[in-house]
C-alpha positions as CSV (number, residue, x, y, z in Angstrom):
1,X,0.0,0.0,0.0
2,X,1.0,3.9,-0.9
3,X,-0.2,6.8,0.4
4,X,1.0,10.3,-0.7
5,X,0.8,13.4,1.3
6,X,1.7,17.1,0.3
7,X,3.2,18.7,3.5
8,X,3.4,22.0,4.1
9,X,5.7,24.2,6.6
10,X,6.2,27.7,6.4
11,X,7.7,28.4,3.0
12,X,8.4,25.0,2.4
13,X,6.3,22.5,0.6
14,X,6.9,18.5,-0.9
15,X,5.6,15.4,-0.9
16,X,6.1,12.3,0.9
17,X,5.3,8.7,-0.4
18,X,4.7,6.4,2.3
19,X,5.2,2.7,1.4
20,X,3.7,-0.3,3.5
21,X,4.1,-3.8,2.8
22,X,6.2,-7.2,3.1
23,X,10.3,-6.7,3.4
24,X,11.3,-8.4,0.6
25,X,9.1,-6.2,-1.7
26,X,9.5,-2.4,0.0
27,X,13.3,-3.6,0.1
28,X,13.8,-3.5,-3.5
29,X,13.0,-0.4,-4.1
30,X,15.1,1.4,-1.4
31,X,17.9,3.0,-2.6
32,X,19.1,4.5,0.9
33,X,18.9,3.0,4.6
34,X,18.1,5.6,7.5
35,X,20.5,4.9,10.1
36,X,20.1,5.6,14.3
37,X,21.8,9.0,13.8
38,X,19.4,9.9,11.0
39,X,21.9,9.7,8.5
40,X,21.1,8.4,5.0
41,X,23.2,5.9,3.3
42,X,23.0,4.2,0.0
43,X,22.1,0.8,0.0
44,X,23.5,-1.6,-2.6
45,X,21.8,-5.5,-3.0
46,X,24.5,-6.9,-0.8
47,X,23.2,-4.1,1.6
48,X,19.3,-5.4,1.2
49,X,20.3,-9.5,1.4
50,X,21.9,-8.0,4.4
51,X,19.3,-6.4,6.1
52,X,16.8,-8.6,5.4
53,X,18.6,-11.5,6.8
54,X,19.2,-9.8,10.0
55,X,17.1,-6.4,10.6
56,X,13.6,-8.0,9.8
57,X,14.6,-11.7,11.5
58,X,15.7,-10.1,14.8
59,X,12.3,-7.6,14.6
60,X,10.1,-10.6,13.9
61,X,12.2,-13.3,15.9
62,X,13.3,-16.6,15.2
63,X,10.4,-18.1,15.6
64,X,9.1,-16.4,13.0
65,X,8.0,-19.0,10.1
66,X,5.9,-21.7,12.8
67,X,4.5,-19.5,15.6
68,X,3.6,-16.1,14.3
69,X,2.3,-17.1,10.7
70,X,-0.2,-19.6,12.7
71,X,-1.2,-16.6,15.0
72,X,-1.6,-14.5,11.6
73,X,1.1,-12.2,12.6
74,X,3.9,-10.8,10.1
75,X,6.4,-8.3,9.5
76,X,5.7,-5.1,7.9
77,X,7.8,-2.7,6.2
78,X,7.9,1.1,6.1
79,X,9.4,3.1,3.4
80,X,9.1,7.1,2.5
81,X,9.9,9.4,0.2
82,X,10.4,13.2,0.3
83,X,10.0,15.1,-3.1
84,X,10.1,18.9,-3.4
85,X,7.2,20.8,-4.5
86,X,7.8,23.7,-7.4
């Protein structure tokens, strides 16, 4: 799912693009990673393989394939987008 939003504060203006969905789909189409600091840093597919063997396994857990798919729970990924308004 997409959802796009034009955000406005004080003389600025853009648009975000919010992206929902499963990892290994919202993954593919990051080019950048926010890290803790806030920092953005380009992502390469090593980089994606990477994160999601280990981000989305640790924030779903190890059990993740037997337990939570029979309790209908899954992981969900977030992606956005800022574009400038002219």
């Amino acid at each position: 799912m997409t959802v796009v939003y034009r955000i406005k504060e004080g003389d600025r203006e853009w648009i975000r693009i919010i992206m929902k969905g499963a990892p290994e789909v919202v993954v593919r189409k990051c080019g950048y990673k926010q890290e803790e600091n806030q920092v953005d840093t380009k992502m390469d597919e090593s980089d994606r393989i990477k994160f999601l063997d280990g981000v989305v396994k640790i924030v779903a857990g190890e059990q993740q394939d037997e337990e939570n798919w029979t309790n209908g729970l899954k992981t969900i990924l977030y992606a956005y987008r800022d574009l400038d308004v002219y």
